[in-house]
C-alpha positions as YAML, in Angstrom:
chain: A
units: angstrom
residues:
- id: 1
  name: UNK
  ca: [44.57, 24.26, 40.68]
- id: 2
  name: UNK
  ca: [44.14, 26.57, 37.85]
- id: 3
  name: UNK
  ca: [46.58, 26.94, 34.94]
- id: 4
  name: UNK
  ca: [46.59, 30.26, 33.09]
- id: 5
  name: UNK
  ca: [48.55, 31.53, 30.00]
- id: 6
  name: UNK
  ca: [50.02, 34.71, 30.77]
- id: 7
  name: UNK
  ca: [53.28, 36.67, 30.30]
- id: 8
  name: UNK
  ca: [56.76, 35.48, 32.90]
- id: 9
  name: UNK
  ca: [56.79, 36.92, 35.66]
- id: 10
  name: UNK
  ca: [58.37, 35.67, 39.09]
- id: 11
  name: UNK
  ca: [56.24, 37.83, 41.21]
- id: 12
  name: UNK
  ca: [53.18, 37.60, 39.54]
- id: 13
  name: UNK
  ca: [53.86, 33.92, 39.54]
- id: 14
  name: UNK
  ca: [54.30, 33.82, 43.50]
- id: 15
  name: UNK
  ca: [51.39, 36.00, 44.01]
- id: 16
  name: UNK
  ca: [48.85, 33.83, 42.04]
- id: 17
  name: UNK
  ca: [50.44, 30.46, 43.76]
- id: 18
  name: UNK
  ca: [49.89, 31.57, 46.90]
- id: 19
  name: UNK
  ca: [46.69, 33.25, 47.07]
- id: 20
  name: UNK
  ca: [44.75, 31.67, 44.53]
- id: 21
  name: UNK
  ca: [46.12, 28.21, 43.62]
- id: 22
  name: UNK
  ca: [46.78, 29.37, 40.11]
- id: 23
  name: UNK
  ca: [49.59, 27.78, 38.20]
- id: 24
  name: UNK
  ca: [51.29, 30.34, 35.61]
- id: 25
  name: UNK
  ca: [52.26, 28.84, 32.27]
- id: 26
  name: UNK
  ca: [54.14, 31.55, 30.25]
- id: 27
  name: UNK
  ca: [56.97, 31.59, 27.44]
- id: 28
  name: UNK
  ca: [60.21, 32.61, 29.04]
- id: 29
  name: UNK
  ca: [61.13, 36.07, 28.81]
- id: 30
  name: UNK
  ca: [64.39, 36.47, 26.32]
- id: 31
  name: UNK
  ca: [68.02, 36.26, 28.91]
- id: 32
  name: UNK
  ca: [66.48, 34.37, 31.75]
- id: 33
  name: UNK
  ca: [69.22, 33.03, 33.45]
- id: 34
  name: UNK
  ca: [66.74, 30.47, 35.15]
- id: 35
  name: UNK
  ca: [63.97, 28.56, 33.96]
- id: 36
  name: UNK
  ca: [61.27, 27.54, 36.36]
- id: 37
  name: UNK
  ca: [59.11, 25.82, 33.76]
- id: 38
  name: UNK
  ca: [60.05, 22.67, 32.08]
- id: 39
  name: UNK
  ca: [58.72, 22.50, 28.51]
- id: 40
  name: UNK
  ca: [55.80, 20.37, 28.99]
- id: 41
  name: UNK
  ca: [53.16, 23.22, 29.96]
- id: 42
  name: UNK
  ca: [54.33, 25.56, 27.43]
- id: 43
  name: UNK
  ca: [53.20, 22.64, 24.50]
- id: 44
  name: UNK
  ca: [49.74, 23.33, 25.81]
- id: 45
  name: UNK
  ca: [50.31, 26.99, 25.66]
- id: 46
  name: UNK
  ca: [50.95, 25.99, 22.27]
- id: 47
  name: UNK
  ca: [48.04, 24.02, 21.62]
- id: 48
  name: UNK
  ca: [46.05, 27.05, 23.00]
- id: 49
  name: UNK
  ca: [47.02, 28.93, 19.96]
- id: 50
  name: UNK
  ca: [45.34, 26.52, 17.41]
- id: 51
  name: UNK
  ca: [42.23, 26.12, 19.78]
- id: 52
  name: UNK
  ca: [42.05, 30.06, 19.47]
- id: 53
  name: UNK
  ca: [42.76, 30.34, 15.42]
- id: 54
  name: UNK
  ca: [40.15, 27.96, 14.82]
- id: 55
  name: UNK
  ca: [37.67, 30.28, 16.86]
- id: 56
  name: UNK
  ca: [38.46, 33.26, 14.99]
- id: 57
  name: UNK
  ca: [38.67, 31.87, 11.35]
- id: 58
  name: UNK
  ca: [35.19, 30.32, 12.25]
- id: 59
  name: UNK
  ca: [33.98, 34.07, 12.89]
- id: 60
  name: UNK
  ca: [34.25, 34.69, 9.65]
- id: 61
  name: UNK
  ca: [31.13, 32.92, 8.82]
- id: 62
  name: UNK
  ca: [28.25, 34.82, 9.63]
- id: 63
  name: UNK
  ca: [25.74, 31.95, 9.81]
- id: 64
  name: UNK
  ca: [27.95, 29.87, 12.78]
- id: 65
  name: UNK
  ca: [28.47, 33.95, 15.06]
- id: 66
  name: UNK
  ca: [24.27, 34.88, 14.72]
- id: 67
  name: UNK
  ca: [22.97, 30.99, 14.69]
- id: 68
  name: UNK
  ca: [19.89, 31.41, 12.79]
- id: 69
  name: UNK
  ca: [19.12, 27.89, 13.56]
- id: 70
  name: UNK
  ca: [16.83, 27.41, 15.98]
- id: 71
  name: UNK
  ca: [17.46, 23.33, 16.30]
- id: 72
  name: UNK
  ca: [20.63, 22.28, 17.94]
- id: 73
  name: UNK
  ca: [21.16, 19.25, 15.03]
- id: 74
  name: UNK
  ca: [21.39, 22.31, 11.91]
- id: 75
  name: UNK
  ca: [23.73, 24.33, 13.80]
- id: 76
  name: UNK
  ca: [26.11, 21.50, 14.50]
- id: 77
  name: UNK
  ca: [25.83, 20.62, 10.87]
- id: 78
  name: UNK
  ca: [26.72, 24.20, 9.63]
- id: 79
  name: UNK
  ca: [29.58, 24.20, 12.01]
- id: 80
  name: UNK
  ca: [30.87, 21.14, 11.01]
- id: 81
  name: UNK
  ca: [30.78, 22.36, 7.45]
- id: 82
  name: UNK
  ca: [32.34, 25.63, 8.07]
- id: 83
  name: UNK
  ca: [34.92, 23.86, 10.31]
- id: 84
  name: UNK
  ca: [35.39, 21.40, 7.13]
- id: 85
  name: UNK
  ca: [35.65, 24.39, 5.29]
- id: 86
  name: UNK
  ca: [38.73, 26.49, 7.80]
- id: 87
  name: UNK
  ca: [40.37, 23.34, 7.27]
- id: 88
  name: UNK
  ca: [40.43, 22.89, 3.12]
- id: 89
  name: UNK
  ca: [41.33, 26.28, 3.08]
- id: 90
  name: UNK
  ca: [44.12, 26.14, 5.37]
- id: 91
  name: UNK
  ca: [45.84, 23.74, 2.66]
...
């Protein structure tokens, strides 16, 4: 089973179920009556969003998106420090 993030939508929701075993995690659209989610997948649709942040503030360093390094052990080290870097700046 697959779990996707993706806007609410009943049919959509069926349609994935059934023919492809995927398992729709979605915010609730504003003045549903019912709610076929419980609120433990939508924390990891949460979660998604800081997974995603961190990707994009770490584009922002042009030495992480190009990797000059050619050895595996510098490029972990410069993405640690940029990482280290996101996160003083985010305070």
């Amino acid at each position: 089973m697959r779990i996707v993030p993706a806007f609410d939508a009943d049919k959509l929701d069926e349609r994935l179920w059934h023919q492809q075993g995927v398992k729709l995690i979605a915010p609730h659209r504003q003045g549903r009556k019912t709610k076929p989610q419980d609120g433990r997948e939508l924390r990891r649709y949460r979660r998604r969003w800081k997974v995603e942040r961190l990707f994009a503030w770490l584009q922002n360093f042009r030495r992480v998106v190009t990797r000059y390094e050619v050895r595996a052990e510098k490029f972990l080290g410069f993405l640690h420090l940029n990482c280290f870097l996101v996160l003083l700046r985010r305070f």
